[in-house]
N, C-alpha and C positions, 0 to 999 in steps of 0.2 A: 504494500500500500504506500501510495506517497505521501511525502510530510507535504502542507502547505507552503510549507516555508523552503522547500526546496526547488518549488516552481518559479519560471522567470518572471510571469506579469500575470496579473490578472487582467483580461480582453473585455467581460463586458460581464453588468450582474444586474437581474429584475429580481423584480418580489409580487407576487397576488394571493389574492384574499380568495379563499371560497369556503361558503358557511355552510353550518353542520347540516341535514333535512331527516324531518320526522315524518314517515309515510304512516298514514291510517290505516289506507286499504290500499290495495292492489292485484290486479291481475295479469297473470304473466298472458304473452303475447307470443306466440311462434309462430314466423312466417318461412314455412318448408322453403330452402331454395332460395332465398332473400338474403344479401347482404348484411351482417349482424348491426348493420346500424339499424337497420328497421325490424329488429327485435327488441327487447323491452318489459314494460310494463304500462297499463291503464292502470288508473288511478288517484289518488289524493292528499295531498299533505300539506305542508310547509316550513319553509329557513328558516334557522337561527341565528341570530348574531352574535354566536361563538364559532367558531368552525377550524380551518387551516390556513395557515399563512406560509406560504413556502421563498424562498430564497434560492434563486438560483447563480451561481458565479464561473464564469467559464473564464481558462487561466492557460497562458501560452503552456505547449509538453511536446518533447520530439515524441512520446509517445501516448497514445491515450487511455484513458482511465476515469474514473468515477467512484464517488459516495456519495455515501447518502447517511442523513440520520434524521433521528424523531424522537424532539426535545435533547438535543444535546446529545442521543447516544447513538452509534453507528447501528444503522437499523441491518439486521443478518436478514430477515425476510419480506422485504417492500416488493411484493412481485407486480400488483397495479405499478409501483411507480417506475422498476427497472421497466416494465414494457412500453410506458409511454416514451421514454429516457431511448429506448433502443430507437422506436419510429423516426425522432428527431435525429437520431444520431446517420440518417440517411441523407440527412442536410448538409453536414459537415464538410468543407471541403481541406481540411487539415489537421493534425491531431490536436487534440486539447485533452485538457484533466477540467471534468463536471462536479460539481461543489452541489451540492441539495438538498438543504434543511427545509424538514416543515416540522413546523412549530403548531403543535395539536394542542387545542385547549378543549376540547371534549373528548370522554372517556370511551375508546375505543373499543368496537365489537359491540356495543350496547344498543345499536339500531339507529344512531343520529348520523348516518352518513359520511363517514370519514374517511371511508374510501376512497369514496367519488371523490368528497372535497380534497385529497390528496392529490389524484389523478388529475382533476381541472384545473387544478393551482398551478402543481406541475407544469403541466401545458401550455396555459398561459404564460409562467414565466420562463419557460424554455425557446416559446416564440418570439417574445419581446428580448429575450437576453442574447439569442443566436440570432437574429433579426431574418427568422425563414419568412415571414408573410403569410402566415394563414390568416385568416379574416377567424374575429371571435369565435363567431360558427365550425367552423372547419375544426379549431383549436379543441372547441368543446368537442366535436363529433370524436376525435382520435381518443380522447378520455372517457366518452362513452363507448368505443370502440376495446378501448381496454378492460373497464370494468367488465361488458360480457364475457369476452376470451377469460378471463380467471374468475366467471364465476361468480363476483362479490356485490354485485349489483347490478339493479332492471333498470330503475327509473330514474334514479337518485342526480344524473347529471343532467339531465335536461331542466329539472327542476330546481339545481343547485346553478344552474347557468342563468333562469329566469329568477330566484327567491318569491317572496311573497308567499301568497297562501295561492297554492295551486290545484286544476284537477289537469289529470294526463288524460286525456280522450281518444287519444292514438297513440300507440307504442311507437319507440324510436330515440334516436338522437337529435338532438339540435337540427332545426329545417328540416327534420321526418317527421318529429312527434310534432301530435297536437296539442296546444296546454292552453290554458285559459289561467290566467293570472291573476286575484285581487291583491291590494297593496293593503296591508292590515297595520293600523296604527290606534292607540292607546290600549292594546292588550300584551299581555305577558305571557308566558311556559311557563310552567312548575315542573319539573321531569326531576325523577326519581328510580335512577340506575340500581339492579341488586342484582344481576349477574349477566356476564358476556354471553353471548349465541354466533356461534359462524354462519354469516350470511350463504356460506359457499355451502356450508353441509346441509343450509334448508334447503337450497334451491337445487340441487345436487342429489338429494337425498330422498326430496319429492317433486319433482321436475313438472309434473301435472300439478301445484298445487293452484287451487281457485277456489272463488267462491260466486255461485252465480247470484250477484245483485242485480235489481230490477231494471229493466232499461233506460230509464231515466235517474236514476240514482245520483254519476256523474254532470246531470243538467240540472239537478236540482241540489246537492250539497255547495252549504255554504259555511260560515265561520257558526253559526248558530244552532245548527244541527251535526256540525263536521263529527264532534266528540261522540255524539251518543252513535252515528251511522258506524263509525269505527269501531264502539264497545262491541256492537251486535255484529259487525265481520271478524274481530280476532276472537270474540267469544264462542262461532260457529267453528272457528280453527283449534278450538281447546286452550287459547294463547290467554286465558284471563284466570286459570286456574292454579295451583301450587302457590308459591311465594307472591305473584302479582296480587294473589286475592284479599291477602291484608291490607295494602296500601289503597286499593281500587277501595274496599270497605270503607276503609278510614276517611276518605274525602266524601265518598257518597253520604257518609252520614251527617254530615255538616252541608249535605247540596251541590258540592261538586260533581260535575260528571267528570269521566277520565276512563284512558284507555291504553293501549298497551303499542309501545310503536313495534314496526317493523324491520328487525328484527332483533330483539334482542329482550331482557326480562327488563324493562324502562317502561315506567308508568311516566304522563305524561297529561296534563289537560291545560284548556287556553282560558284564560280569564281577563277578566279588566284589571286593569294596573291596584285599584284601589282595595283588590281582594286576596292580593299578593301574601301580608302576613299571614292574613285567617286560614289560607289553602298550608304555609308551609308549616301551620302550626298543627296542622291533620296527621305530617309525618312525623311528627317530633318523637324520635323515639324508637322509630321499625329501622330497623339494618339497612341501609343503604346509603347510596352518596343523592344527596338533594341539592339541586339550584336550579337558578331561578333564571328567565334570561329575555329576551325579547325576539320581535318577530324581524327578518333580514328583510327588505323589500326589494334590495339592490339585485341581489344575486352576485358572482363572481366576477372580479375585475382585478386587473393589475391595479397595483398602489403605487 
């Protein structure tokens, strides 16, 4: 591995933001014969404004090489990000050493999207730091392109590319899916992580999974109904049972609704800002990591 310090120059460094996403519901989407970008998920959710912030720095080297970490440690298994790392590295017309922090403020494997947000940050700042020219879209498609190939998610980049409160109406990537976007302001998350789940061994593990909701389901959910439509899709999957069921308890009985994202054991419900203590004072007390955070409207961008 090389030292930093033993490279000659550092050539050029971005940085972008892309925030965490909490999916409700979803259904996977397989088009036989189809290009994986227009694979996917339909479906519903919305950003956080916690998410990933990646740093990329590219540095003269007679020969080329790469790291990568996450928070400060050399990450042994980024396989989303080595893949988008490789696509770019078709750009290159000379060797260099690739520099790739992303800096994760939400707690990984727990269903808020950190994959994607990894993969899209990545991307972005890989096109702004080696100056290849994809146009935003193109950038997103190759991170939703990666996410499928490993696995680790359906929908998550289309909607982490858009933020806001989303429904996905067509499977796909950036300029395939179809999504309908509201921009949500004076409400909060309350999300309540109590153990990891591999996105790859659900999807992987039950490759058919769905659930058939009514045909207009996606044309009528909105921020008002979004919670409860979701309690009755992860509830039909078995996903509100074992450990979720004390928390889910706990706020119901105080009037919160709340649901379980996808995928991971994270209970999660949307409130107005002014209900904030009374919802985190439901958990005070049950095993898990709680915070509290706001809704992303932006979606991902270089900074």
């Amino acid at each position: 591995m090389h030292s930093i310090n033993t490279l000659v120059s550092k050539v050029a460094t971005a940085k972008a933001f892309c925030p965490g996403h909490i999916t409700g519901i979803a259904k996977r989407a397989f088009v036989a014969g189809r290009h994986l970008l227009h694979h996917g998920s339909e479906g519903a959710g919305f950003s956080i404004d916690r998410g990933v912030t990646t740093t990329v720095s590219i540095f003269d080297d007679r020969s080329s090489g790469h790291q990568i970490s996450i928070n400060g440690m050399t990450a042994e298994n980024a396989e989303v990000s080595e893949l988008v790392l490789q696509q770019y590295l078709k750009f290159f017309r000379r060797p260099c050493y690739i520099k790739i922090e992303h800096e994760v403020e939400i707690p990984i494997g727990f269903g808020l999207g950190s994959s994607g947000a990894a993969a899209l940050s990545l991307s972005y700042a890989l096109n702004e730091a080696a100056m290849v020219g994809l146009s935003t879209e193109e950038a997103a498609q190759l991170a939703h392109w990666a996410e499928i190939v490993c696995g680790t998610g359906l929908g998550t980049v289309i909607a982490e590319y858009m933020g806001g409160f989303e429904t996905r109406t067509r499977a796909g990537a950036p300029g395939i899916g179809i999504i309908r976007k509201i921009e949500l302001k004076g409400y909060k998350v309350i999300i309540f992580c109590m153990g990891p789940i591999s996105t790859r061994s659900v999807l992987r593990g039950n490759s058919n999974f769905r659930y058939v909701w009514q045909d207009d389901t996606l044309r009528t959910v909105n921020i008002k109904n979004f919670v409860t439509i979701s309690y009755e899709f992860v509830s039909n999957m078995g996903l509100t049972n074992g450990r979720c069921k004390e928390p889910i308890n706990a706020l119901r009985a105080h009037g919160f609704d709340s649901s379980v994202a996808l995928f991971g054991d994270t209970i999660f419900t949307i409130i107005p800002e002014d209900q904030v203590v009374e919802a985190e004072r439901c958990l005070g007390g049950l095993n898990g990591k709680l915070f509290t955070c706001g809704i992303e409207n932006i979606g991902a961008r270089v900074l």
